[in-house]
C-alpha positions in Angstrom: 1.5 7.8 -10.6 1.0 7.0 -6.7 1.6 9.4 -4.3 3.2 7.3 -2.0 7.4 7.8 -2.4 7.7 4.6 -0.8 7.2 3.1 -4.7 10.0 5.3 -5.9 11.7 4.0 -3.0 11.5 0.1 -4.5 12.2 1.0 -7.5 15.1 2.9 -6.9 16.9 -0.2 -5.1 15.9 -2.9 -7.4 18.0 -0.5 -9.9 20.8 -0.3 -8.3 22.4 -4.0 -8.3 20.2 -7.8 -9.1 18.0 -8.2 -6.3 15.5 -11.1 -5.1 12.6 -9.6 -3.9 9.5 -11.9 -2.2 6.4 -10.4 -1.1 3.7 -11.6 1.1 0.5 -10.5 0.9 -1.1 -11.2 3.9 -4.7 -10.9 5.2 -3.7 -8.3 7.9 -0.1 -7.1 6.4 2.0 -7.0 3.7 5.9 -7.5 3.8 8.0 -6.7 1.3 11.5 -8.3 1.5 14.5 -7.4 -0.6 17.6 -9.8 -0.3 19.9 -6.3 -0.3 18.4 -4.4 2.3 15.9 -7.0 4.3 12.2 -5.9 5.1 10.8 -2.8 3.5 7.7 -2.5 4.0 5.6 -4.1 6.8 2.5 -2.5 7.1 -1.8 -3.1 6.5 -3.0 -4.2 3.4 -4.9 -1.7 2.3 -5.3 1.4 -0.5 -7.0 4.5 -0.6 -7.6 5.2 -4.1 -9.9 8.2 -5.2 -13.4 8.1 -6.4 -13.6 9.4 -9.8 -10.0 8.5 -10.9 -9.1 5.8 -9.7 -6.0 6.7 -8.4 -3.7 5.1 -5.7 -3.0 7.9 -3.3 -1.7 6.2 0.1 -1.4 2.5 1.2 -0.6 0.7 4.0 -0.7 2.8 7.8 -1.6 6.3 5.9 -4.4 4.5 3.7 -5.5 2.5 7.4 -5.2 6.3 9.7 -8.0 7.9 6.6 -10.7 5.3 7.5 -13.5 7.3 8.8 -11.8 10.3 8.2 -13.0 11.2 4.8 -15.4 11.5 2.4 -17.0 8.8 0.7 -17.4 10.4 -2.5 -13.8 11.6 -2.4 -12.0 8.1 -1.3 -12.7 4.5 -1.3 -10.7 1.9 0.6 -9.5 -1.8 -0.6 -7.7 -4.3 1.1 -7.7 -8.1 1.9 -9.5 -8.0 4.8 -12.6 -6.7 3.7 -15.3 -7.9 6.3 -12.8 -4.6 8.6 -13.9 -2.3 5.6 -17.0 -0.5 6.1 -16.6 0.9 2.4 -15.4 -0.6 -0.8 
């Protein structure tokens, strides 16, 4: 399970009433629209995901604030853009 509420979030509206939802992921960003409530989630497209588990611990600006700021046996780093990504 992430760590991120922001998933919870999503899923929390979608349940509430029939939604369209589009998402666009871009090379720098990722958007995530939802007809009922407009633009979520705006932020760079990018995970930080942990070495020997493999689990998703932050995305977006959190994941993109950690680069260079931790350990690379502890965290790697994945996103779109990968030629910005010193590790991956």
């Amino acid at each position: 399970m992430a760590k991120d509420k922001r998933i919870n979030n999503l899923k929390n509206i979608v349940d509430q009433q029939p939604t369209f939802i589009a998402v666009d992921l871009g090379t720098a960003n990722t958007i995530v629209y939802v007809s009922t409530h407009g633009i979520i989630f705006n932020e760079p497209t990018i995970l930080a995901y942990a070495t020997k588990t493999g689990e998703i611990l932050y995305v977006g600006k959190k994941a993109y604030k950690m680069i260079g700021k931790t350990h690379e046996n502890k965290f790697k780093f994945t996103g779109t853009d990968q030629k910005n990504l010193w590790r991956n």
